[in-house]
C-alpha positions in Angstrom: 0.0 0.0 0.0 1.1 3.5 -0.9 2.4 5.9 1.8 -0.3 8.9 1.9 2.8 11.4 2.9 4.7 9.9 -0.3 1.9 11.1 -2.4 1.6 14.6 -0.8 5.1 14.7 -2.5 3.7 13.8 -5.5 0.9 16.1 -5.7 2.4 19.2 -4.7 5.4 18.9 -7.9 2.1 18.2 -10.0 0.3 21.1 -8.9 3.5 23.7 -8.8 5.2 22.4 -11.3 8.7 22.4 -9.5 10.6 21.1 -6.6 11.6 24.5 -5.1 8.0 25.2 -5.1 6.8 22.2 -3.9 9.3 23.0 -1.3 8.0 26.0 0.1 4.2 24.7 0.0 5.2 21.4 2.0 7.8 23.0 4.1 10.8 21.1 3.6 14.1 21.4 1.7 14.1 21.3 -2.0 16.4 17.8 -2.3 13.8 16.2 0.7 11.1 16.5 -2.3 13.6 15.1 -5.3 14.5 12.5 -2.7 10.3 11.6 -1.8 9.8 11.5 -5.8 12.7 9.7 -6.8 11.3 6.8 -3.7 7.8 7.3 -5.2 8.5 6.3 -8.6 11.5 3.5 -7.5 8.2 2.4 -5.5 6.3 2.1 -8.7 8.4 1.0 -10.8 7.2 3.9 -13.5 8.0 7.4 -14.2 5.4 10.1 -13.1 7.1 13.4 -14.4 9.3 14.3 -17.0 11.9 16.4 -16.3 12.5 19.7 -18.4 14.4 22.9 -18.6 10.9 24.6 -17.7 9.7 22.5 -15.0 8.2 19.1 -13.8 5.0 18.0 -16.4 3.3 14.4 -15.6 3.9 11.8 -17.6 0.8 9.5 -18.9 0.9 7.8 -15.6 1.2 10.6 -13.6 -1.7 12.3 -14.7 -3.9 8.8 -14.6 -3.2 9.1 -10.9 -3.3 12.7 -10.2 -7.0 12.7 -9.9 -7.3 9.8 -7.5 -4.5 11.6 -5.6 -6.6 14.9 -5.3 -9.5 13.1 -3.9 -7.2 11.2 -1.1 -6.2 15.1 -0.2 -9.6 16.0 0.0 -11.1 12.9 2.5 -7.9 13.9 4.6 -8.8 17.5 4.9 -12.4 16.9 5.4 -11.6 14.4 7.8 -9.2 16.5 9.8 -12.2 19.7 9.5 -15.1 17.4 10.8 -12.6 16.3 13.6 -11.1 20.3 14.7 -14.9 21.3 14.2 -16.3 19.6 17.1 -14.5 21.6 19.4 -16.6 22.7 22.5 -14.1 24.9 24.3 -12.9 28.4 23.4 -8.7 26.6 24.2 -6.2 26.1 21.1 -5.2 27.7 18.1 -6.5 29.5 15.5 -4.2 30.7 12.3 -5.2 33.7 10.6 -4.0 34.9 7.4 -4.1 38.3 5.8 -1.5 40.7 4.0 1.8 42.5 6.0 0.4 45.8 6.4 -2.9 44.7 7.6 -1.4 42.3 10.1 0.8 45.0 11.6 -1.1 48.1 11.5 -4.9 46.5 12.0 -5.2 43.0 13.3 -2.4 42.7 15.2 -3.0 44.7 18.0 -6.7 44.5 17.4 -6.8 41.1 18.1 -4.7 41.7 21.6 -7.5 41.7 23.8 -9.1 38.7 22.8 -6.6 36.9 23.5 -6.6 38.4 27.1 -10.0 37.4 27.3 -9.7 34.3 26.8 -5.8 32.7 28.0 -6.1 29.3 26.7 -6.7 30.3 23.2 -3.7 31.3 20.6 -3.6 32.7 17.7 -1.5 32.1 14.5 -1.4 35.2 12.4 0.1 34.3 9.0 1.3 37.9 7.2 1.7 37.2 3.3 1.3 38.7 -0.1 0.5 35.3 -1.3 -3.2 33.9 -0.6 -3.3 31.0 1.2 -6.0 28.3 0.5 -8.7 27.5 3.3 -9.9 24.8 1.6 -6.1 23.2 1.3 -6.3 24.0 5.9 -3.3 26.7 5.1 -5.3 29.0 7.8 -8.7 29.0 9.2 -9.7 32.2 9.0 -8.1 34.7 6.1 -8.8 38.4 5.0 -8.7 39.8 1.7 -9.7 42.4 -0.3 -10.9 40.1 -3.2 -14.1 37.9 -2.8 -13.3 33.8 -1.9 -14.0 31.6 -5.1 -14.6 28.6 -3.8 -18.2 27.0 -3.2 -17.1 25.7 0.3 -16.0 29.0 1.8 -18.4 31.2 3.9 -16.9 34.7 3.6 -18.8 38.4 4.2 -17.7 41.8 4.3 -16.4 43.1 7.1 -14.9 46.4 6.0 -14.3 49.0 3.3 -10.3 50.9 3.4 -9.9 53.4 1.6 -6.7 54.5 -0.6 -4.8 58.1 -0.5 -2.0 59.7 -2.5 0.7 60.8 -0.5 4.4 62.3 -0.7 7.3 63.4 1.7 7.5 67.1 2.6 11.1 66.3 1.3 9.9 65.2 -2.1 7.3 68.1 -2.4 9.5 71.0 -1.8 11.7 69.7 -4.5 9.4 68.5 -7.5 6.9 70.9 -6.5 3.2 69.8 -6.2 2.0 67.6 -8.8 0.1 69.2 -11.9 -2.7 66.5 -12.3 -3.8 68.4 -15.7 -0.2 67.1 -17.0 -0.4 63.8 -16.2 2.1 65.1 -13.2 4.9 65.0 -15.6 8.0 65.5 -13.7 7.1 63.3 -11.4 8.1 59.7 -9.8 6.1 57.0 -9.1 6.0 54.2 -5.9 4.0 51.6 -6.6 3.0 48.1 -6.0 4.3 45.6 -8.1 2.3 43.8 -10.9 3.3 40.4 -10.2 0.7 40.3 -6.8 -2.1 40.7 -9.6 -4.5 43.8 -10.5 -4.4 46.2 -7.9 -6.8 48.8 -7.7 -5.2 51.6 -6.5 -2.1 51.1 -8.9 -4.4 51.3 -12.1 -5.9 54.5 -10.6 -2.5 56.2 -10.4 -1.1 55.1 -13.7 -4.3 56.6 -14.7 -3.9 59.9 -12.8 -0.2 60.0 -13.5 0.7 58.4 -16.9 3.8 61.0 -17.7 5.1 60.4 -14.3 8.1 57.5 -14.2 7.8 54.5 -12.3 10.7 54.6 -9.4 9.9 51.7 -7.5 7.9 48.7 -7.4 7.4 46.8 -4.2 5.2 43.8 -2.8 4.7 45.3 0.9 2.7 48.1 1.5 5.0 48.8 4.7 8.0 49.4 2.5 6.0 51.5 0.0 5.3 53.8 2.7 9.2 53.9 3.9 10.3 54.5 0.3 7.9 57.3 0.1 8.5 58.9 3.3 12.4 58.6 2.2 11.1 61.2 -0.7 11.4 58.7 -3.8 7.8 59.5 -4.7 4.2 59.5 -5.0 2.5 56.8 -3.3 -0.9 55.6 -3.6 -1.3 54.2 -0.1 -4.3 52.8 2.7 -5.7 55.8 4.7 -4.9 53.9 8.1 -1.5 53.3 6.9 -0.8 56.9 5.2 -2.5 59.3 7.2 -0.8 57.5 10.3 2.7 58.3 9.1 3.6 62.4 9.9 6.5 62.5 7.8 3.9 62.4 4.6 1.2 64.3 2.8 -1.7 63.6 1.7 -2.4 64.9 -1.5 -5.6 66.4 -3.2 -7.0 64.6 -6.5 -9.2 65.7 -9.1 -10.7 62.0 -9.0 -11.1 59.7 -5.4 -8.5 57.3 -4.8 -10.0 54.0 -4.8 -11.5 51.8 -1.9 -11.3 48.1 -1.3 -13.7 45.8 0.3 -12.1 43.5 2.8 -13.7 40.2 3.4 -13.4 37.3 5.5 -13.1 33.8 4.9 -13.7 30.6 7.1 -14.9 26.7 5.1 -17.7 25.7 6.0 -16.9 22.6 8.3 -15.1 25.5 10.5 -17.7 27.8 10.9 -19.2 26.6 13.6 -16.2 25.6 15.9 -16.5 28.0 18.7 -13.0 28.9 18.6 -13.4 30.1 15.0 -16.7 31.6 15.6 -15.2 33.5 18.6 -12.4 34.7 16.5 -14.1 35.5 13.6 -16.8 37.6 15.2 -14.4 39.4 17.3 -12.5 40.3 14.0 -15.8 41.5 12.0 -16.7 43.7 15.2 -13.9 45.4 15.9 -13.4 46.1 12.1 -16.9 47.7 12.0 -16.0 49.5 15.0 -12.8 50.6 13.3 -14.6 52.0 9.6 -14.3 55.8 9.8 -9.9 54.8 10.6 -9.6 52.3 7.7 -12.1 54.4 5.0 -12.6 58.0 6.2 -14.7 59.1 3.5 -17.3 56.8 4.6 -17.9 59.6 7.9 -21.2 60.3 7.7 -21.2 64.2 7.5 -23.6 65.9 10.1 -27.1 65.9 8.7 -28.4 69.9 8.5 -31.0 70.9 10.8 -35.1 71.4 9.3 -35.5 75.5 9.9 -38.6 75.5 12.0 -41.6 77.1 10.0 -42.8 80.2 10.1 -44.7 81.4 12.3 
């Protein structure tokens, strides 16, 4: 009989297409996966992948097992769901993923008191630009500001943040203001890098700014923030991050910065695991309660008094 951790092996070069990848996913070194594979197919007596310049592609008998493979992952995750999901006690752990910014400047210390509530429970906060997969048990409860796909993950919206343009007092006083009319020709860019996927707030400034030049690129919203504040150039960055560092400016626009809606994602055999529940309530509470830090725009202004009539 086939060792189940063999095939984890197996499944994760199939479905990255590399052993460095595989790798990261599974958490070991990259010659611990060659060695697994090499045992897996010794074990078989047939070749699963072949091996080219680009990557690791399945072989005809690699991809006649693949499937059966994928469906052994999925009893063993469903399995290990139904059994974490019967807990009755608010005790243990509970991993949480979102990006680094978030985690730093939000959830972090938002989620400090909870956890003085209640002593015997932990939590695991997973900071990432990469998403991690619920249904795969990477995490049990993420945040992101794009909606869940999958079928078997119960997500809702739990907040709206809001996007400024900023710059360093440094940067201002020696490129001037940007002239929006021009395209703020002149001007340098800091932006997030293309490779995390369509970002919202990055289309809206190549948009705002398309004669400015691109200076940076980055994958952390934290180090956006530095580079800007070190006077490199315009950044399009969260209210709650931007308006919280003094050594920038936030910048008038002809046209609204963009706002994302953050949402939050538990599977379904998790919902109900008090725990979770707890920690996912807490999370969608304290985010309401925060709404008017992470979007400010959303501030309801002060409703004008009716005159009385005359009399």
């Amino acid at each position: 009989m086939l060792d189940w951790d063999d095939l984890r092996f197996f499944l994760a070069v199939a479905q990255h297409g590399s052993l460095s990848s595989a790798a990261r996913t599974l958490r070991v070194t990259q010659p611990t996966v060659g060695r697994r594979l090499d045992a897996l197919e010794r074990r078989l007596g047939s070749r699963l992948f072949q091996r080219t310049p680009s990557g690791f592609t399945l072989t005809t008998t690699g991809e006649s097992i693949r499937a059966h493979v994928e469906r052994m992952e999925q009893d063993a995750l469903a399995a290990e769901r139904q059994a974490t999901g019967r807990d009755i006690g608010l005790s243990g752990t509970v991993r949480v993923s979102t990006t680094e910014w978030f985690a730093s400047h939000v959830l972090g210390p938002l989620l400090v008191p909870l956890t003085g509530k209640h002593p015997a429970l932990g939590i695991e906060l997973h900071a990432d630009v990469r998403r991690v997969s619920l249904t795969q048990r990477e995490a049990d409860l993420a945040l992101r500001v794009v909606p869940f796909e999958q079928q078997d993950i119960f997500q809702r919206k739990v907040a709206r943040v809001g996007f400024g343009l900023y710059a360093s007092e440094d940067y201002l006083a020696r490129h001037g203001a940007p002239d929006f009319s021009r395209q703020c020709e002149g001007h340098a860019l800091v932006t997030m890098s293309d490779e995390l996927g369509p970002i919202a707030d990055t289309a809206w400034l190549r948009e705002l700014a398309s004669r400015a030049r691109i200076a940076f690129r980055l994958n952390n919203r934290d180090v956006q923030a530095r580079v800007a504040i070190s006077g490199a150039g315009l950044a399009c960055l969260p209210r709650c991050l931007g308006d919280a560092m003094t050594e920038l400016r936030r910048l008038a626009t002809p046209t609204p910065p963009p706002a994302r809606d953050l949402w939050l994602g538990v599977h379904r055999d998790l919902r109900a695991t008090p725990r979770v529940k707890e920690v996912a309530d807490f999370i969608a509470g304290e985010l309401r309660r925060l709404g008017p830090t992470l979007n400010p725009e959303d501030v309801p202004k002060p409703s004008r008094r009716a005159r009385p009539p005359r009399a």
